[in-house]
N, C-alpha and C positions, 0 to 999 in steps of 0.2 A: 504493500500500500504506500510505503514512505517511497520507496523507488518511481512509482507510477507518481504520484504527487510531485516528484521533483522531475518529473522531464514534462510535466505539464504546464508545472512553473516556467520550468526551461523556455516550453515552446513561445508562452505566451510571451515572455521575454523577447525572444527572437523574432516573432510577427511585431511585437508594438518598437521594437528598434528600427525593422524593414520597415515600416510604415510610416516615422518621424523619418528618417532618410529619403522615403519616400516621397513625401511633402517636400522636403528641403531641396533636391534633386530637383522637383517640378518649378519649384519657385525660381529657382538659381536657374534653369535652362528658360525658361518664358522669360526671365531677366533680361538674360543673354541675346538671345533670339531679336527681341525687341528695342533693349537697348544698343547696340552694335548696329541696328540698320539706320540708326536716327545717330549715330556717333561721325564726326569727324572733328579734326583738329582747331577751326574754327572757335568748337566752345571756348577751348582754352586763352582767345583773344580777342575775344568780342563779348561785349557788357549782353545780358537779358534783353536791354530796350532791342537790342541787332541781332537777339536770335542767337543767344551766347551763353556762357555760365562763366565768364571770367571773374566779375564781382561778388557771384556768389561763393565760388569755393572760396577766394581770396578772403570774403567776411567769415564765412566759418570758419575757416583755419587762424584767424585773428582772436575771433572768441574763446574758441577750444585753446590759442594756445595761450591767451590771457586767463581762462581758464586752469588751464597748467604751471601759469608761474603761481598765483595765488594760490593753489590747490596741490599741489605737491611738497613745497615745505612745510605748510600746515599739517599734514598728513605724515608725513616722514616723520616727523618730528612728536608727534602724537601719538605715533607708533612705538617711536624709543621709549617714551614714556610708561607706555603701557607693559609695557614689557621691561624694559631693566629699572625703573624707576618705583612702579606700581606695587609691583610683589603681589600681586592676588588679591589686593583687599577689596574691602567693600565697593569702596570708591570704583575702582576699577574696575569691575566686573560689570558694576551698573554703565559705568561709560563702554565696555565693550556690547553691552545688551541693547541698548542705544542707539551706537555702530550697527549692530546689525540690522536693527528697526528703521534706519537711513539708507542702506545696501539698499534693501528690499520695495523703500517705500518708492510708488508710483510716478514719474517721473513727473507726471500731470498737476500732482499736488505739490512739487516742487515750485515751479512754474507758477499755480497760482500764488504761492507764500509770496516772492517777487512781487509777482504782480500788485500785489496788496502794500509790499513792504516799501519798492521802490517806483515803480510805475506808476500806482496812484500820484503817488504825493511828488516825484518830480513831471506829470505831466503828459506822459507820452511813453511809449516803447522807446527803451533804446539799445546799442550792442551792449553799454557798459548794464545792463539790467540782466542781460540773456548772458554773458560771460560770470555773473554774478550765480546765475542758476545753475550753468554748469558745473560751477566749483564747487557749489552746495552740492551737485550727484558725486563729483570726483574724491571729495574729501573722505568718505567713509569706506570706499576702495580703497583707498592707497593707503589708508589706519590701517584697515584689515588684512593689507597685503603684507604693509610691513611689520605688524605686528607678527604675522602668522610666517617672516621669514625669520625674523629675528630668534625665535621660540624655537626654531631647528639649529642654531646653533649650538655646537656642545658647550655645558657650564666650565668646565674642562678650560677651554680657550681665555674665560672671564676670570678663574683662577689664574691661568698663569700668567696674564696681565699686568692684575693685582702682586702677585708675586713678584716680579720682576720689579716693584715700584710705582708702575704707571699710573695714573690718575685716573678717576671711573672716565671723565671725558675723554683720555686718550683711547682707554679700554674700550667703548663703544667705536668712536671714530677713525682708531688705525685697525683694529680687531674683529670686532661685531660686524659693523655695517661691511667693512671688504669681504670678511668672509659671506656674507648674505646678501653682497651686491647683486647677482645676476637675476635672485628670484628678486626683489625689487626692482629693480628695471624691468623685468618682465610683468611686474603687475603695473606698474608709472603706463608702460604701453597699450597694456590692454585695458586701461584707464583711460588712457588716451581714445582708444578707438571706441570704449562704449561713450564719453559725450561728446566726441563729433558727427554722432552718427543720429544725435537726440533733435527728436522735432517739438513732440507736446511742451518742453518747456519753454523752447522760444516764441513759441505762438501767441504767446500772453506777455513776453519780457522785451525781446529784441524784434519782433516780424520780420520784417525783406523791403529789400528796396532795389525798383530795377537800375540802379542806377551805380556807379563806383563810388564810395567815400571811407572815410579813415576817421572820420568823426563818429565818436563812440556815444556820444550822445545825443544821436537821432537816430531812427531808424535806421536798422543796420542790415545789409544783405544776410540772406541766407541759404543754403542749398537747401536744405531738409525745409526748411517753411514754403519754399519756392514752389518744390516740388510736388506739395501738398495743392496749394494754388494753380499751378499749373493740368496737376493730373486730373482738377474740376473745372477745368477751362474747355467750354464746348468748339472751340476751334482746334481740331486736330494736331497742328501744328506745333500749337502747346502741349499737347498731349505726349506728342513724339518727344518732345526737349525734357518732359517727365520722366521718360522712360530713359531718356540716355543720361540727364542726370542722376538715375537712381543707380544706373549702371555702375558710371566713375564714381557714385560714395560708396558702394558695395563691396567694385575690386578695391577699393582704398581701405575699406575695413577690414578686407581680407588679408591683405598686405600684410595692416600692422599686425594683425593675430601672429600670420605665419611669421612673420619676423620674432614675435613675442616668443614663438613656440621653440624656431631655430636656436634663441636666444639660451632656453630654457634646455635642452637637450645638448646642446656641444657645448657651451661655456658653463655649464653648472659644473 
């Protein structure tokens, strides 16, 4: 009976794997298919108003990586804490239960706190509102990552540190963090690729602008909100520039992963 139960387990494992790959596979070639016949080089130097994505990736990658300065030594740094600092206490446990209630939460509700926090009361969307959201998503990644690299060091290492002299800040900063550099950079990445790839929070923070600017305090282009607007645009035209836009953030997110993964396999 235990035998029979467990390849039935088995099976049902193995069809609901075939079947999320299954979906994935369908989605990823309709992508392909669609976005590839509406692709040429063009995008990459001609603004929206000309039938282009020049402005827009150029504002997402602004935000996302204003985004990343703000959001990565907060996080880095809240991570050492929690881990060589914290020791298990109460405190601590509550700010990783937290952490992970911020991992988890809906990107939407993000987006609206903004909205509320910043948008309201200065006025208007702007990019500095939607690089503001995204930091809110990136910060409890990059705790959780470098928390969760930190933790695989051996205590062994913070011994002999200690022993040699060194000071806890050397000990973390020539010892800890080298040794656990590569899985933190490989979550900083795929940090990276989960909020440039975010639309529900700019919706409400930063929206899109067909136009180029660097001014962060108005309306700021977007890929991912463009996209949205465009793919409910009844002129086909718009439609096809949705689909090639979704294309180039897609291979881009794939990129960083596989980059993050290479990272994570030969330099560990």
């Amino acid at each position: 009976m235990r035998l029979l139960l467990n390849k039935l387990v088995l099976l049902l494992a193995i069809l609901s794997a075939c079947a999320g790959l299954a979906f994935l596979a369908w989605i990823l070639i309709t992508l392909f298919l669609k976005g590839i016949t509406s692709f040429h080089f063009g995008l990459f130097v001609d603004d929206l108003i000309s039938n282009g994505l020049r402005n827009l990736i150029i504002g997402q990658f602004i935000m996302a990586g204003l985004a990343s300065l703000i959001g990565i030594p907060i996080g880095v740094l809240a991570g050492v804490y929690l881990q060589e600092y914290g020791y298990n206490s109460k405190f601590t446990r509550l700010i990783r239960d937290l952490n992970d209630i911020m991992v988890s939460a809906p990107s939407i509700v993000i987006g609206a706190f903004v909205y509320a926090i910043i948008v309201i009361p200065t006025g208007g969307a702007s990019g500095f509102a939607g690089s503001i959201a995204l930091t809110i998503m990136m910060i409890p990644i990059v705790i959780n990552t470098t928390d969760n690299m930190l933790s695989l060091v051996p205590t062994e290492l913070r011994e002999a540190g200690i022993a040699i002299g060194a000071s806890k800040y050397r000990v973390i900063m020539d010892i800890i963090i080298k040794a656990a550099k590569v899985g933190i950079m490989t979550g900083l990445l795929l940090s990276f690729a989960r909020i440039i790839g975010e639309t529900a929070p700019l919706l409400f923070t930063s929206g899109t602008s067909n136009y180029f600017t660097l001014d962060l305090t108005q309306t700021f282009p977007s890929l991912t909100v463009s996209i949205y607007d465009l793919a409910n645009d009844p002129v086909q035209a718009s439609r096809d520039l949705a689909w090639a836009a979704s294309f180039i953030l897609t291979v881009l997110v794939l990129m960083i992963n596989l980059i993050g993964r290479y990272i994570t396999r030969h330099k560990g």
